[in-house]
C-alpha positions in Angstrom: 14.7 -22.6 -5.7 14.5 -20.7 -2.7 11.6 -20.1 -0.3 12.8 -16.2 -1.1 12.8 -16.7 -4.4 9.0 -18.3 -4.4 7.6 -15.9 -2.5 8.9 -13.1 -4.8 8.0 -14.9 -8.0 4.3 -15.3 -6.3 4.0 -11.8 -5.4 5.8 -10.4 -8.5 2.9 -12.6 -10.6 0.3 -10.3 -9.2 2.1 -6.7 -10.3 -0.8 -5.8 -13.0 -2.9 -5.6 -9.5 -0.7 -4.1 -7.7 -1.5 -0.8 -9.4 -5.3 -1.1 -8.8 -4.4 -1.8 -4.9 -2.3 1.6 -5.0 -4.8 3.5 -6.5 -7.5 1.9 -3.9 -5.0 3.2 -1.5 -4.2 7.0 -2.5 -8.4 7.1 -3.0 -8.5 5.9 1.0 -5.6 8.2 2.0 -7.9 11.4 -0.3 -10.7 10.5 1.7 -8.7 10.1 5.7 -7.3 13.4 4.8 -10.4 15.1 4.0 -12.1 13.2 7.3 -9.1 14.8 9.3 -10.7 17.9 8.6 -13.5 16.8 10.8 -12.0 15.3 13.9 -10.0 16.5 16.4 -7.7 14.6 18.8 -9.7 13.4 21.8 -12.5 12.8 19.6 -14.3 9.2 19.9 -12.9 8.7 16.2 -9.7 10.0 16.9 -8.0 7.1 17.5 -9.4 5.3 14.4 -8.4 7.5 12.1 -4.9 7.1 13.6 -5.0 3.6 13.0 -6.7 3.8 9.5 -3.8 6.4 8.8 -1.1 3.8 9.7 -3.1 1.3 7.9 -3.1 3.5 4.5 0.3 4.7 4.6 1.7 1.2 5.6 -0.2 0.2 2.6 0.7 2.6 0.0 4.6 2.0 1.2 4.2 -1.7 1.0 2.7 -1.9 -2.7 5.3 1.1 -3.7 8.4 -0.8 -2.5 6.8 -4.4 -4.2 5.5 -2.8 -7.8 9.3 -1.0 -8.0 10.9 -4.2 -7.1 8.8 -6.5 -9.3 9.7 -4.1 -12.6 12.8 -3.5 -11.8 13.2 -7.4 -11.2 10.9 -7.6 -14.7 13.5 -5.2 -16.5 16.8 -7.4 -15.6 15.1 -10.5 -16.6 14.6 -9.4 -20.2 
């Protein structure tokens, strides 16, 4: 077995967690947007919530992309 192949099976083991990690997510990306609100660029906090943005989006794309491939990957096997 590929290294590939482990790391897939490893991560695809954890897809019932995966959901609670999205949902942890969209609550954090609810709660930048409403913060955006409040801060305006050149704002001490600016730049963190620029980084906590790309941090939240980066995630939510992430553990999209993984919980699609791990059913799809679930659907073939059965």
């Amino acid at each position: 077995m590929s290294k590939t192949s482990s790391l897939l099976d490893l991560l695809c083991a954890h897809r019932p967690q995966m959901k609670v990690a999205l949902g942890v997510l969209i609550a954090c990306a609810l709660l930048l947007g409403l913060s955006a609100l409040f801060v305006s660029p050149g704002d001490d906090a600016w730049f963190i919530l620029v980084i906590d943005g790309v941090l939240v989006v980066g995630g939510i794309g992430f553990f999209s992309v993984a919980y699609w491939y791990c059913t799809k990957r679930a659907m073939n096997e059965s």
